[in-house]
C-alpha positions in Angstrom: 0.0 0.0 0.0 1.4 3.6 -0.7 1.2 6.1 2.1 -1.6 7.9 0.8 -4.0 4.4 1.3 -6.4 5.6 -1.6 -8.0 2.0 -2.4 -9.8 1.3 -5.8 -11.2 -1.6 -7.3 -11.3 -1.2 -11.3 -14.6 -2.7 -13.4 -13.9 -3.3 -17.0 -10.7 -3.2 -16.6 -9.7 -4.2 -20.0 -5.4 -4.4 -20.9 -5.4 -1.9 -17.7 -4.4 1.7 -19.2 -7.0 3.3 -16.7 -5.2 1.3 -13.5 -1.8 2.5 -15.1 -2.7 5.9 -14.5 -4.1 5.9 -11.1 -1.5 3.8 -9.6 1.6 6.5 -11.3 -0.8 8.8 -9.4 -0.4 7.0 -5.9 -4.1 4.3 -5.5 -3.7 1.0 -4.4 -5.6 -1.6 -6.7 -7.4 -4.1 -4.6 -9.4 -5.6 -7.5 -10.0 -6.1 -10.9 -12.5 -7.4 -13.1 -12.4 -8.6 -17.0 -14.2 -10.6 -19.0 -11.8 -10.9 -22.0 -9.0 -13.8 -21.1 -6.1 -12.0 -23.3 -7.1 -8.4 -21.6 -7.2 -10.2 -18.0 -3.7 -11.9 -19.2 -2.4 -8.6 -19.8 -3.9 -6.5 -16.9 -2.6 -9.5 -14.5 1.5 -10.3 -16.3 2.0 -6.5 -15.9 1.4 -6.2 -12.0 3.2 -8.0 -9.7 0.6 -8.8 -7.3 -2.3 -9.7 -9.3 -3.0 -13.1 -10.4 -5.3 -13.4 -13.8 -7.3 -16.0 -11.8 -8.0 -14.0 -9.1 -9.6 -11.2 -11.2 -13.4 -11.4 -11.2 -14.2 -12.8 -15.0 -17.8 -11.4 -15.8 -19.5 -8.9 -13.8 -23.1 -10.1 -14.3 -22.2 -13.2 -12.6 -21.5 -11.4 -9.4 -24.1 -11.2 -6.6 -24.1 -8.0 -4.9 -23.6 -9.6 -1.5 -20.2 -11.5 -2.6 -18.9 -8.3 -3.8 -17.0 -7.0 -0.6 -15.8 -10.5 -0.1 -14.1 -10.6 -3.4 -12.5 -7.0 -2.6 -11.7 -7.8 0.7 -12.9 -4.7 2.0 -16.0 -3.2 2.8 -15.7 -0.1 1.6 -12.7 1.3 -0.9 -11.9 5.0 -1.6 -12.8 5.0 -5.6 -14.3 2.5 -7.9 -13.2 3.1 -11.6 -13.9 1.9 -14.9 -15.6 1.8 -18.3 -17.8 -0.2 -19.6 -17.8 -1.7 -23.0 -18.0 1.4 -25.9 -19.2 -0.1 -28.8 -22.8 0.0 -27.5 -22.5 3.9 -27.1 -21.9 4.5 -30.8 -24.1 6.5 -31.9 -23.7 4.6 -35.3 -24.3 1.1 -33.8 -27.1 2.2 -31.3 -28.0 5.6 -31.7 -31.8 4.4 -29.2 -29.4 2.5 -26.6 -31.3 -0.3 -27.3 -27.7 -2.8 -27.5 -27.4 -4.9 -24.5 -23.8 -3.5 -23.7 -25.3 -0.1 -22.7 -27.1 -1.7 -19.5 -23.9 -2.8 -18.4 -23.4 0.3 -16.3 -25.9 -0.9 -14.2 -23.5 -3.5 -12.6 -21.3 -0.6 -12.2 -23.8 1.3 -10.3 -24.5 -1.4 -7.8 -20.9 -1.9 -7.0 -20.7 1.7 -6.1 -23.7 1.1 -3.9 -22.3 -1.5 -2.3 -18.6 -0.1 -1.6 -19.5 3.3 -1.0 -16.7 4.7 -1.9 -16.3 8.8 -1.6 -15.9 9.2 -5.4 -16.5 6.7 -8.8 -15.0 7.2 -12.4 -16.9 6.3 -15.2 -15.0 6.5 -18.5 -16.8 6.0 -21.8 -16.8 7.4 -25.7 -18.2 10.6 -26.0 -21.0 9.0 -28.1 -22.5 8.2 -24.9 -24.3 12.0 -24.8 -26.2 11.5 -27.6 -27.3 7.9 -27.2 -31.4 7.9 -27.2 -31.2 11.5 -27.5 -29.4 12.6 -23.8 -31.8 9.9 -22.5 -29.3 7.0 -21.8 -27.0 9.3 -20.4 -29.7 11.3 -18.1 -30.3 7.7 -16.8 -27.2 7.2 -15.8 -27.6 10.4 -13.5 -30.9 9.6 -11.9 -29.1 6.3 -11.4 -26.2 7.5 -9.5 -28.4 10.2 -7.9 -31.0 7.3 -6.4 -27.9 5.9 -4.2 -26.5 9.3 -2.7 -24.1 10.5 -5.8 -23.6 13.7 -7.5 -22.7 13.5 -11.2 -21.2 15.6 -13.5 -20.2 14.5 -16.9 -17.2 16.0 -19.2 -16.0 15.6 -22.4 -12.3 15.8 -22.1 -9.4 15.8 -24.9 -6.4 13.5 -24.2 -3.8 15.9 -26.2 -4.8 18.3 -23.2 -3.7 16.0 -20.6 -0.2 15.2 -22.0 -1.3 12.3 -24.7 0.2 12.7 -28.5 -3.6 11.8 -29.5 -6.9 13.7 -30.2 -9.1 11.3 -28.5 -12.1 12.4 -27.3 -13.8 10.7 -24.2 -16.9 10.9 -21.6 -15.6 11.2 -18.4 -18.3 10.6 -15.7 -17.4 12.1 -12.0 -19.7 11.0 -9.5 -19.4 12.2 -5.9 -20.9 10.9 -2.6 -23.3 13.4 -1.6 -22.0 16.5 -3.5 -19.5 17.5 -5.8 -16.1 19.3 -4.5 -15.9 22.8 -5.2 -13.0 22.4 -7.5 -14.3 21.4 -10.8 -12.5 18.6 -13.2 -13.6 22.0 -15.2 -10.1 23.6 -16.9 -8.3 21.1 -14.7 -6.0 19.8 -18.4 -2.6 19.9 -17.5 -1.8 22.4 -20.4 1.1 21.2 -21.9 4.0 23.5 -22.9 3.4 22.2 -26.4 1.0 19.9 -27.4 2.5 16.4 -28.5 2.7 15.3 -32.2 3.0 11.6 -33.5 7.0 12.0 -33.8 7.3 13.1 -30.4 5.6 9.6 -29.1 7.3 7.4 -31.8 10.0 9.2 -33.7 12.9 6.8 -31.5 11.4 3.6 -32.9 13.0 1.9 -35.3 12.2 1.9 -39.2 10.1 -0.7 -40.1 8.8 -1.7 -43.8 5.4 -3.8 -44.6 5.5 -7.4 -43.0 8.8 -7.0 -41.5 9.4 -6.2 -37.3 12.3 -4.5 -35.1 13.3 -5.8 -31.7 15.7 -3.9 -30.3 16.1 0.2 -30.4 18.8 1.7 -32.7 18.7 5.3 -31.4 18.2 7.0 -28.3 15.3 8.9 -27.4 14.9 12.4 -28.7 12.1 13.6 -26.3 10.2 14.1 -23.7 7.4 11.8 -24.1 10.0 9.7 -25.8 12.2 8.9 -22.7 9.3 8.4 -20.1 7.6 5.7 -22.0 10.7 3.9 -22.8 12.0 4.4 -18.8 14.9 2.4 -19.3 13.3 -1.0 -21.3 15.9 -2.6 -23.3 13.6 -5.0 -24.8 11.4 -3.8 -27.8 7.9 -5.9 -28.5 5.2 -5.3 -30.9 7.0 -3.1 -33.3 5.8 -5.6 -36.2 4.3 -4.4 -39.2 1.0 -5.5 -40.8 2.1 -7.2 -44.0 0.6 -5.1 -46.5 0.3 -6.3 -50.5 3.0 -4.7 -52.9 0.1 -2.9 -54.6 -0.9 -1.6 -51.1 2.7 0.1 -50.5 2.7 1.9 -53.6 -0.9 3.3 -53.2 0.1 4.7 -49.9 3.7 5.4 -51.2 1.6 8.6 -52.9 0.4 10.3 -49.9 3.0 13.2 -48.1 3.0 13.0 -44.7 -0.4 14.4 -43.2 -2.0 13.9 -46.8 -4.9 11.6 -47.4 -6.5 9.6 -50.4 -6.8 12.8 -52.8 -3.0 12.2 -53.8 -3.1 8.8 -54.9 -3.0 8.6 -58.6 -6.1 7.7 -60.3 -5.2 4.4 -61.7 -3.8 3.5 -58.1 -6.7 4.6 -56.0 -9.3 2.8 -54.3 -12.4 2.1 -55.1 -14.1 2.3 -51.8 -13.6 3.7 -48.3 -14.5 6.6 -46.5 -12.4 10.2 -47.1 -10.4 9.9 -44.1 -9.3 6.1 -45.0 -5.6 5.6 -46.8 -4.5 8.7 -44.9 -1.4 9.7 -43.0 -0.8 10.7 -40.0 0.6 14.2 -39.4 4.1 14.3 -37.5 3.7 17.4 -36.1 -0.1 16.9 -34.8 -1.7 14.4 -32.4 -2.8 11.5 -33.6 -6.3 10.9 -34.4 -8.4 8.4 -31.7 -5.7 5.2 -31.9 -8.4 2.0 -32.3 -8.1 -1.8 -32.9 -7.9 -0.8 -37.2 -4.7 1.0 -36.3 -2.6 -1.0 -38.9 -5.0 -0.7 -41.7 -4.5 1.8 -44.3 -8.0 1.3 -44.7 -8.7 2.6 -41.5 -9.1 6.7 -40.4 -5.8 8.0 -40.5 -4.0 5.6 -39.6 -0.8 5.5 -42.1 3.1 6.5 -40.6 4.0 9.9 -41.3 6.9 8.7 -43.4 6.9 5.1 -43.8 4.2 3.4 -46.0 2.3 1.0 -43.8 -0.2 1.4 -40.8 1.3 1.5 -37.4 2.5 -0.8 -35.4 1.0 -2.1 -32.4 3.9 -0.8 -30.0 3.3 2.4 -31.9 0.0 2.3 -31.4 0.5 2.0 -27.4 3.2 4.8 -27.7 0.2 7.2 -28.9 -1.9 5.6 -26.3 1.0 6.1 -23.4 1.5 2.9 -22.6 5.6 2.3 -21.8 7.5 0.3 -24.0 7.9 -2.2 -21.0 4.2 -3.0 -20.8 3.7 -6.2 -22.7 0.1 -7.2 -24.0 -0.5 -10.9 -24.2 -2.6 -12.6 -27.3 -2.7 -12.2 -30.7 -1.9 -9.2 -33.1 -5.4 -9.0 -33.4 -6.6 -9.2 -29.8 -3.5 -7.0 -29.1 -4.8 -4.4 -31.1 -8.5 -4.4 -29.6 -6.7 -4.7 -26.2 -4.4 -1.0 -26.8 -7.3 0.7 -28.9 -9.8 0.1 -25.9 -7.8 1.2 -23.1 -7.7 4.6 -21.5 -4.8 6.5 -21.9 -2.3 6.3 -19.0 -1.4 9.7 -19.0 -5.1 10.5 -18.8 -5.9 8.6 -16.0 -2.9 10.1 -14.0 -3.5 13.1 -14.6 -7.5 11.9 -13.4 -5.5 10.7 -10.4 -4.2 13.7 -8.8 -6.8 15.8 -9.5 -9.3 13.4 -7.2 -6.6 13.3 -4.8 -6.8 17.2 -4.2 -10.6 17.7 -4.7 -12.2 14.8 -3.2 -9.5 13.0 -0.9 -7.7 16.6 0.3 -3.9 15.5 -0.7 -2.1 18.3 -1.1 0.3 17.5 -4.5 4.0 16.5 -3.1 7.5 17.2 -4.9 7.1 14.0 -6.4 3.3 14.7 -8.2 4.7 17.9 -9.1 7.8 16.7 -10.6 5.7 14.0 -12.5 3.4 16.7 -13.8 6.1 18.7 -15.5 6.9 15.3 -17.0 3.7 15.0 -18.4 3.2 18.4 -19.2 6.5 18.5 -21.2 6.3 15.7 -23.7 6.7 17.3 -26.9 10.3 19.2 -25.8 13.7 17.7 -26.7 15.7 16.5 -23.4 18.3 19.5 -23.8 15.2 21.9 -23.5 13.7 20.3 -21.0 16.8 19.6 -18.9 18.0 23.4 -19.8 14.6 24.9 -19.3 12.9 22.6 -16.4 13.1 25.4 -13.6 11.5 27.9 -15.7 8.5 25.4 -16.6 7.6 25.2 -13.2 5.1 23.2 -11.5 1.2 22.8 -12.7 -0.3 25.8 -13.8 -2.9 27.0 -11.6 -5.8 25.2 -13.4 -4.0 21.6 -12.7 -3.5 22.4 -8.7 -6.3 23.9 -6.9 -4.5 26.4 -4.7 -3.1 28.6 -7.2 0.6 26.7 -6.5 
């Protein structure tokens, strides 16, 4: 247990980027539960004291009175976690009629049950719209029926540190009422907002079909250096094995360019307009999914090199370190890093619940981590030459004008 003692237990956890976050940020996991056996793999190989077979497998077989004997404790500090998203799409199930959407209702009854002083409920931001603000209104009247005040944001991962423009829900709901300190303009405001190249311009060059295992350069960044914290080992940086005819289609498009350069005789027939695009190096990506090495897919092509991204490159632009390994298949892999939450999100998540809700005032460690996050996107002379004159948080991040 860390000194602060902030318990939470994590529901849907998935490959585990939400616990990532909040355990950099100082809470103590005391459960977990998954029903996907290569996620539960994953979540359990990358912490030392979890066991896969001691994770709770599917929620809905969970009887609200064995839920505090599973946790081991009757109450915890937070309960986190996100149900499945796909039922949220306002594509798939624009009335919430898909059975995923009632899965939140599991979620709610372990809050009930732990009371714990806050929960976080993370979710696509597809959610607001489902059954017209219905689905979503339920959620509140849901929360509000067992003593918890809700307040929903839409938040922007770039603004929190991530080289990615993914947009999620984020649910706050506090026991009896919210703090006074809102999650409201609480984005870490980076000095510069993080582009691809800043995530994964270290990794090695790979072509179509072919993979790298160990680094051949030194990281250049930020961002760069944090997520590969010292790893020697490099996994996942294996290239979907693209036709011929695929490489020179893609071969056409400049870095940040999409379909609209390919030659006529060499374009597609089909696909959307943001499919066979590239990636720009100087922007965040866009929202990294399970498609993330298909050309096919929404902009989803290397800057430079003419194939999709890897799977490691993938997690880079999700924050995952390099020393997080993912068990399964490419494909389950994939799903498994396009699901998560992003690390850095969740950290940053982290500390701002520990000021508002649990009254931890940030120490030199949060505050040195925060200028970590903060500074991604700056070289390691800048940063090293610069760090006293970043300073800590900006006012917005710590709630006592620091």
């Amino acid at each position: 247990m860390s000194s602060q003692g902030l318990s939470y237990v994590d529901l849907f956890a998935g490959a585990g980027g939400l616990s990532l976050g909040l355990e950099k940020a100082g809470f103590d996991l005391v459960h977990a539960v998954e029903v996907d056996d290569d996620a539960r793999s994953t979540f359990a190989r990358n912490r030392d004291e979890v066991k896969a077979e001691e994770m709770t497998m599917d929620i809905r077989d969970v009887d609200t009175s064995e839920i505090t004997d599973l946790v081991g404790h009757d109450t915890v500090d937070l309960v986190a976690g996100g149900p499945p998203c796909q039922g949220f799409s306002e594509v798939v199930s624009p009335d919430g009629s898909d059975d995923r959407n009632h899965l939140f209702t599991y979620f709610i009854q372990w809050v009930n049950e732990l009371q714990p002083e806050a929960a976080l409920f993370e979710n696509v931001r597809g959610m607001e719209n489902t059954d017209d603000g219905r689905f979503l209104d339920a959620v509140k009247e849901s929360f509000n029926n067992i003593g918890y005040e809700v307040t929903p944001h839409v938040v922007t991962a770039s603004d929190f540190g991530v080289p990615q423009h993914r947009r999620r829900l984020i649910v706050l709901a506090f026991k009896g009422s919210a703090p006074a300190h809102s999650i409201d303009g609480f984005e870490i405001d980076p000095v510069e907002t993080p582009g691809v190249m800043d995530g994964i311009g270290d990794l090695p060059h790979v072509g179509a079909g072919k993979e790298a295992t160990a680094y051949d350069s030194d990281p250049e960044t930020v961002l760069q250096q944090d997520l590969r914290n010292g790893n020697e080992e490099l996994t996942l940086h294996q290239a979907a094995n693209h036709t011929d005819d695929m490489v020179e289609m893609i071969s056409h498009i400049s870095d940040g360019g999409n379909r609209s350069e390919i030659p006529d005789e060499l374009a597609p027939s089909s696909g959307y307009h943001n499919s066979y695009s590239r990636l720009d190096s100087r922007e965040p990506a866009v929202a990294i999914t399970s498609n993330m090495s298909k050309p096919s897919s929404a902009r989803c092509i290397h800057p430079f090199q003419d194939r999709g991204l890897t799977p490691r490159e993938g997690a880079r632009l999700q924050t995952f370190p390099d020393w997080y390994r993912f068990d399964g298949g490419l494909v389950s892999v994939r799903q498994q890093i396009g699901n998560a939450v992003p690390p850095y999100l969740s950290e940053s998540l982290g500390y701002y619940l520990k000021e508002a809700v649990y009254g931890f005032e940030l120490d030199s460690n949060d505050r040195e981590r925060i200028n970590t996050l903060r500074s991604g996107s700056l070289n390691l002379e800048q940063f090293n030459d610069g760090h006293t004159d970043i300073g800590g948080p900006m006012k917005q991040m710590t709630l006592d004008n620091l």
